[in-house]
N, C-alpha and C positions, 0 to 999 in steps of 0.2 A: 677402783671398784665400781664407782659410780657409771666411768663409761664403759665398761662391760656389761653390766646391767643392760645399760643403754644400745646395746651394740646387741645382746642377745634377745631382745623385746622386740614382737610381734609389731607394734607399730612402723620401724620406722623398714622393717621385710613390707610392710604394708605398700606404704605410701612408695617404694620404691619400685614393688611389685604393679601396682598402680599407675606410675608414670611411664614405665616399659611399655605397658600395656595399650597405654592412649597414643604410646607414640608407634605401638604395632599397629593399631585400629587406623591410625591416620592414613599410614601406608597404605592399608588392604581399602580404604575407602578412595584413595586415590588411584589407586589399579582400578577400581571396578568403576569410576567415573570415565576414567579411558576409556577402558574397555566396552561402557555405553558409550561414550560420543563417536568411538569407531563404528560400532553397529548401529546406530541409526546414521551416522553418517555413511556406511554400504548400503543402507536399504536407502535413503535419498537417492544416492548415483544410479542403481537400480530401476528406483522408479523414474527418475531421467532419463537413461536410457530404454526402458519400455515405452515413454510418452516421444523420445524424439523418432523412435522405430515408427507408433502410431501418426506423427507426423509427416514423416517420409510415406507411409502407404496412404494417408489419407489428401496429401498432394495429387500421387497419382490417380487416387480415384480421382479427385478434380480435375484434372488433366484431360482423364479418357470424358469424363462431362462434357469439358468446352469441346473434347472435341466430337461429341455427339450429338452437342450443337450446332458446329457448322455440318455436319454431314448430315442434320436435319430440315437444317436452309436450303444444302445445295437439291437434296431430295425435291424442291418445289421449283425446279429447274433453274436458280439461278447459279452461274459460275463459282465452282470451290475458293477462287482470289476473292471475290466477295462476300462470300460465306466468311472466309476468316475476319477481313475486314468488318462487316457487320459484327461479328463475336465480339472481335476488340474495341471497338467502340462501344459498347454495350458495359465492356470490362473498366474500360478506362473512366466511363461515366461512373458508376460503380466504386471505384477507385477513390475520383476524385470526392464522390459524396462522403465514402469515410474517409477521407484525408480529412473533408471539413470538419466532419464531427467532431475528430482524433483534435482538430486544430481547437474548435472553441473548448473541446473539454480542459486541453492545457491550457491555452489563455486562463480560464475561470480558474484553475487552480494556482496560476501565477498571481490572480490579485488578488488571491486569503495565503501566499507567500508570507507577506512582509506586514508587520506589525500594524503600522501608519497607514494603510490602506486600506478603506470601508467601499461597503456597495455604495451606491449611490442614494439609496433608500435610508440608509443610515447617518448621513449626512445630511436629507432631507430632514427627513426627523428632529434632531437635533434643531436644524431652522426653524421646523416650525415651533417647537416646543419654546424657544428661544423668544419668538413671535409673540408666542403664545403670553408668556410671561411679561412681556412689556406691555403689552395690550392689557395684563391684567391689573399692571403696578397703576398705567394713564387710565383705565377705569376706577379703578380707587380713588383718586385725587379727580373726579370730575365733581363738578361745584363744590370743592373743598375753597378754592380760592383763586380760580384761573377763570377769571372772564371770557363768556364764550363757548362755555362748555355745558 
C-alpha cells in the first residue's frame, strides 16, 4: 500500500518530470551552440573571402602604380629598360628596409620567448643594486674596527 502511495504521488512525477527535462534542455542547448559556431564560423569565411577579393584588386591597383611609375621616368626621356630598373631598385630598397624591421621586431620578441632571458637593463640593475648593497654593508663597518678606514 505504502508503494502505491508512493508510486501515485506528485513528487517522485516531479523529479522525473524534471530530469527529462534537463536532459531535453541539454540537447536543444547543444543544437543551438552548433548552430552558432556554424554561423559565425560562415560569416568568418565570408569575410575572408571579401578581404582576399579586396587583396587581389588592391595588388593590382599596386601594379598599375609601379607601373605609372616607370612610364613617369620614361616620360623625362630616359629608356623604358631603365625606367623598370630604377622602379626595382627603389622596390627592392623598400623591401629590404621592412625585411629589417620585420627582422628586429622577431628578434625582440624571441628574447621575452623564454623565461631565463632578461634585457640587458635588467641584469644591469640587479648589479647595481647588488653593488649597491655591499657598498652599503663596508660602510657600516667603517671605523668599527678595521684599520685604515
Amino acid at each position: 500500500m505504502a508503494y502505491e502511495q508512493l508510486r501515485n504521488s506528485a513528487l517522485p512525477r516531479a523529479v522525473s518530470d524534471v530530469v527529462g527535462d534537463v536532459g531535453d534542455l541539454l540537447q536543444k542547448e547543444i543544437r543551438l551552440s552548433r548552430a552558432e559556431i556554424s554561423s559565425k564560423l560562415l560569416a568568418k569565411l565570408r569575410a575572408g573571402a571579401w578581404m582576399t577579393a579586396a587583396a587581389v584588386l588592391g595588388l593590382g591597383a599596386l601594379l598599375l602604380v609601379i607601373e605609372a611609375a616607370v612610364f613617369a621616368i620614361t616620360a623625362f626621356g630616359i629608356p623604358p629598360y631603365w625606367s623598370c630598373l630604377i622602379v626595382a631598385a627603389v622596390l627592392g630598397v623598400a623591401a629590404a628596409v621592412f625585411y629589417g624591421l620585420g627582422r628586429a621586431d622577431a628578434a625582440e620578441d624571441q628574447r621575452w620567448q623564454t623565461g631565463d632571458q632578461f634585457p640587458r637593463s635588467v641584469v644591469r640593475a640587479g648589479r647595481s643594486r647588488r653593488r649597491a648593497r655591499r657598498t652599503s654593508r663596508l660602510l657600516r663597518h667603517v671605523g668599527d674596527d678595521q684599520p685604515g678606514w
